[in-house]
C-alpha positions in Angstrom: -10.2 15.6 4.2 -13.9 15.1 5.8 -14.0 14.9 9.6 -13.9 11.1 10.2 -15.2 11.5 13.6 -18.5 12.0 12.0 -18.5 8.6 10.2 -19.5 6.2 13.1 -18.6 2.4 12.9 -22.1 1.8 13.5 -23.2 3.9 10.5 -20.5 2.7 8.5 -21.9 -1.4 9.4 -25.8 0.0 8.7 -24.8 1.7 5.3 -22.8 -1.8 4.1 -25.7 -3.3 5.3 -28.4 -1.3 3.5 -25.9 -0.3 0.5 -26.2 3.4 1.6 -24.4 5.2 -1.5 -24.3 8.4 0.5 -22.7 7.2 3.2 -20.7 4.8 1.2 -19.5 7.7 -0.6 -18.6 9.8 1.9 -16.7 7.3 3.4 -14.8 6.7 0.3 -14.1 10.3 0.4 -13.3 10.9 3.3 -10.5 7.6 3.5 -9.5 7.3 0.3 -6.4 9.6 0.2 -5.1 8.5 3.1 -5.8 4.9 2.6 -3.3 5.9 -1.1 -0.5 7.0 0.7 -0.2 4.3 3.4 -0.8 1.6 0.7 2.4 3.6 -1.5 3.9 3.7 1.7 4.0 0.0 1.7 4.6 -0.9 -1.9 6.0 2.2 -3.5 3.8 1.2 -6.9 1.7 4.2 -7.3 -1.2 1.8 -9.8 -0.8 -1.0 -7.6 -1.9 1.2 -4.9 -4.7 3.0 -6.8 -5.6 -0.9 -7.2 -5.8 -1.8 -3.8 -7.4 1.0 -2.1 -10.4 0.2 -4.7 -10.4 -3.9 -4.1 -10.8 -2.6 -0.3 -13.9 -0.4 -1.2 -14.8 -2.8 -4.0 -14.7 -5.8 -1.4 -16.6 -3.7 1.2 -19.4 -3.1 -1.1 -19.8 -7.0 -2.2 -19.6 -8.2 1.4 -21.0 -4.8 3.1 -23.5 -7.4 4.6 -21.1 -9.7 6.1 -18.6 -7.2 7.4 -18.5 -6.1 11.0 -16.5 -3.2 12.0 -15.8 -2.6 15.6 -14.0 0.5 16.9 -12.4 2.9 14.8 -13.9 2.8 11.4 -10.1 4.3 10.1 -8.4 1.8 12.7 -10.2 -0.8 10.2 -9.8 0.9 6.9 -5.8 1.3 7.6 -5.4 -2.5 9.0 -6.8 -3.7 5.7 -5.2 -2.0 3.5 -2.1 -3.1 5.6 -3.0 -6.3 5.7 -3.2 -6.0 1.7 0.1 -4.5 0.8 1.6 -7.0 3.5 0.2 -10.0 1.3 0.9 -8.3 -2.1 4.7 -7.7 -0.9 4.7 -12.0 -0.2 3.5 -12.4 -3.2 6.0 -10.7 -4.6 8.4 -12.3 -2.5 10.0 -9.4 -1.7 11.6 -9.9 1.5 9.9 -8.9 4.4 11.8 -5.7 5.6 12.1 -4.9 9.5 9.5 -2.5 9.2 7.1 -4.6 8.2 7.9 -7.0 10.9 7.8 -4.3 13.4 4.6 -2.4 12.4 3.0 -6.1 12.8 4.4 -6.2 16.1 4.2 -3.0 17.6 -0.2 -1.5 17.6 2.0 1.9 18.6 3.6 2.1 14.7 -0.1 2.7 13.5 0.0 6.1 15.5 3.4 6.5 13.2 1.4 5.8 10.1 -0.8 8.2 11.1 1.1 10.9 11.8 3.5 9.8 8.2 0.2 10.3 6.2 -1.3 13.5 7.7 2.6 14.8 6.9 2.3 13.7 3.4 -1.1 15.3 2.9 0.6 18.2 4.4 3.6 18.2 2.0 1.3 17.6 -1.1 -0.3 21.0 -0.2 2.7 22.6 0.4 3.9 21.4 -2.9 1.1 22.7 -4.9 2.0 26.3 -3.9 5.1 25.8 -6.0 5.6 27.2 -9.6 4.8 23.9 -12.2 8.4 23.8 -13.4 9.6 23.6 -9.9 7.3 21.5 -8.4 8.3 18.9 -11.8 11.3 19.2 -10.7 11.1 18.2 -7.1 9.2 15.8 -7.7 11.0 13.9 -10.0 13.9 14.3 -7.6 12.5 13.5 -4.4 9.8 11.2 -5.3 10.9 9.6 -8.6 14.7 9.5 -7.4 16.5 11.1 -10.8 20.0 12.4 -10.7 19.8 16.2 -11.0 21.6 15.5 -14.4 19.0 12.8 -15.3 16.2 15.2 -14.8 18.0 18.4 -16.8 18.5 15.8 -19.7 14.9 14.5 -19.0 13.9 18.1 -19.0 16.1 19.5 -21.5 17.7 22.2 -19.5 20.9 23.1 -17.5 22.1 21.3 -14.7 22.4 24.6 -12.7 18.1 25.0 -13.6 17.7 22.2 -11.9 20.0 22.8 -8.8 18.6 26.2 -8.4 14.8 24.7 -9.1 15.7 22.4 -6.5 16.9 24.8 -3.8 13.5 27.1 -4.3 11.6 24.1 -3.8 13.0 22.9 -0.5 13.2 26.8 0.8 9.7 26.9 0.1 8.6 23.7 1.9 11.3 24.5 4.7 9.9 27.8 5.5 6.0 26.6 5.7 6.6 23.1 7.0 8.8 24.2 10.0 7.2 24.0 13.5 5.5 27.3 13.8 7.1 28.9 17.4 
């Protein structure tokens, strides 16, 4: 990720303004990866957040001009993509869950997002130093939510591939994702 503390809100507003594709760009990014996660985060849809980090860059492009951003420029990016997965899951009508309520509630839980995100980017990193197979596996375990029998049938391998795959993995992430002392 790009320093964000060298992407201003008042050269984020001039860019909008003058439809800057540098800076526009840049800002894209810079954001857009972390803008992904919290918006999966929200509506666990990995397209339908593709989709809306893009209508939030698509709609700051149209109505660059009208747009005023005032403080944080990723203060603003976060809240509107928030703001979007918030009215995508009424929509839905998926019931509003407790943290939902509570992140609109509480300005503190966007310091949780934060720190959620920059773990995720973390883990992703982690999880590319695993072997292919492995990494599959995990993923499709921990992400996806398969039954270790569901992903050896998936897979077409032994049960006891995919328990031993599975212990490497978390080893692995254990051993570089533990607080350093």
């Amino acid at each position: 990720m790009k320093d964000e503390s060298l992407i201003s809100a008042a050269l984020v507003n001039d860019a909008l303004r003058n439809r800057d594709v540098t800076v526009f760009q840049e800002l894209y990014t810079t954001y857009s990866e972390a803008l992904y996660l919290l918006a999966f985060r929200w509506v666990k849809d990995s397209s339908l957040a593709k989709d809306m980090v893009h209508n939030l860059f698509a709609h700051l492009w149209d109505k660059g001009g009208q747009i005023v951003i005032t403080g944080q420029v990723r203060n603003y990016l976060y809240r509107a993509v928030t703001n979007q997965c918030i009215n995508e899951l009424k929509r839905r009508k998926r019931q509003l869950g407790d943290e939902i309520l509570r992140f609109q509630a509480d300005g503190d839980s966007l310091f949780e997002v934060s720190d959620y995100i920059l773990f995720q980017q973390e883990l992703m990193q982690c999880l590319q130093t695993l072997a292919p197979r492995c990494r599959e596996i995990f993923l499709l375990s921990r992400i996806n939510g398969l039954e270790p029998s569901e992903i050896a049938e998936k897979l077409n391998i032994t049960l006891n591939t995919v328990y031993f795959q599975l212990s490497v993995a978390l080893k692995s992430l254990r051993s570089q994702l533990a607080p350093k002392k």
